[in-house]
N, C-alpha and C positions, 0 to 999 in steps of 0.2 A: 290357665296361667297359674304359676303358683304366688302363694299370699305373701305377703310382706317381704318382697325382693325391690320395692319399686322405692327409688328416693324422694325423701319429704322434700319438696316444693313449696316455700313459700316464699312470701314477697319481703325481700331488703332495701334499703336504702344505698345506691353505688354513689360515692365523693369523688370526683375525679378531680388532679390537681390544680386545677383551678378554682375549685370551689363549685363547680357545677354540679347538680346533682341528679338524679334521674331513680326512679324505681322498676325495678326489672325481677322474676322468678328465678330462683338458686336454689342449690343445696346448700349454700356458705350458712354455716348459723345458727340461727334461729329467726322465728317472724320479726319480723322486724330489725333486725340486725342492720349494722353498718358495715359496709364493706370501703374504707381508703384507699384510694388507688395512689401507686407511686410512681408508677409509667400506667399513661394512656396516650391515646391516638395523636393528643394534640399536643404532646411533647417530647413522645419520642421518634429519634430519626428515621425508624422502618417505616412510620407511617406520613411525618412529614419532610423527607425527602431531604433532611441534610448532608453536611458536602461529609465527603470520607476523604482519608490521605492515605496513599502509599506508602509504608515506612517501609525502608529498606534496613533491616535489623542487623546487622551482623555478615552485610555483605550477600545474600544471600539473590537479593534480584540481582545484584550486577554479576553475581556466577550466573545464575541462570540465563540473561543476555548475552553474556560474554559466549555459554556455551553455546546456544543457539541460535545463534547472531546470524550466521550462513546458512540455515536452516528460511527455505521459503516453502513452508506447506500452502498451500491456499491464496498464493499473492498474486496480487493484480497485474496486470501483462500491460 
C-alpha cells in the first residue's frame, strides 16, 4: 500500500439538534472537534416521515390529468 494516502481518523464530538450528543470517528477537523448538526434523523422529514403536499404550480398536474385522464395503463377490471 502506499504511504500517507489514508485519512486521519480521529474522535469528534457530533451535537445534534436537540442538544444530544454522541462521539463517533471522522475526518471533520481535528481531535476533538465539534461537529453541529442542523438537520438530523429526529428532525428532518426523510427520516421522520412527515406529511408532503401536492402543489399544483402553474396548472401543470391538472394538464397532465386532463391529458391522460382516458389513458388506463395497468387499471383494475
Amino acid at each position: 500500500m502506499k504511504a500517507d494516502i489514508h485519512p486521519n481518523y480521529h474522535m469528534i464530538k457530533v451535537v445534534m439538534t436537540n442538544g444530544e450528543e454522541f462521539f463517533t470517528r471522522s475526518t471533520y477537523g481535528t481531535e476533538g472537534a465539534t461537529l453541529n448538526l442542523d438537520i438530523d434523523p429526529n428532525t428532518h422529514p426523510a427520516w421522520t416521515g412527515g406529511s408532503q403536499q401536492l402543489l399544483d404550480r402553474g396548472g401543470r398536474l391538472s394538464r397532465f390529468n386532463t391529458r391522460f385522464a382516458g389513458l388506463s395503463l395497468g387499471a383494475k377490471k
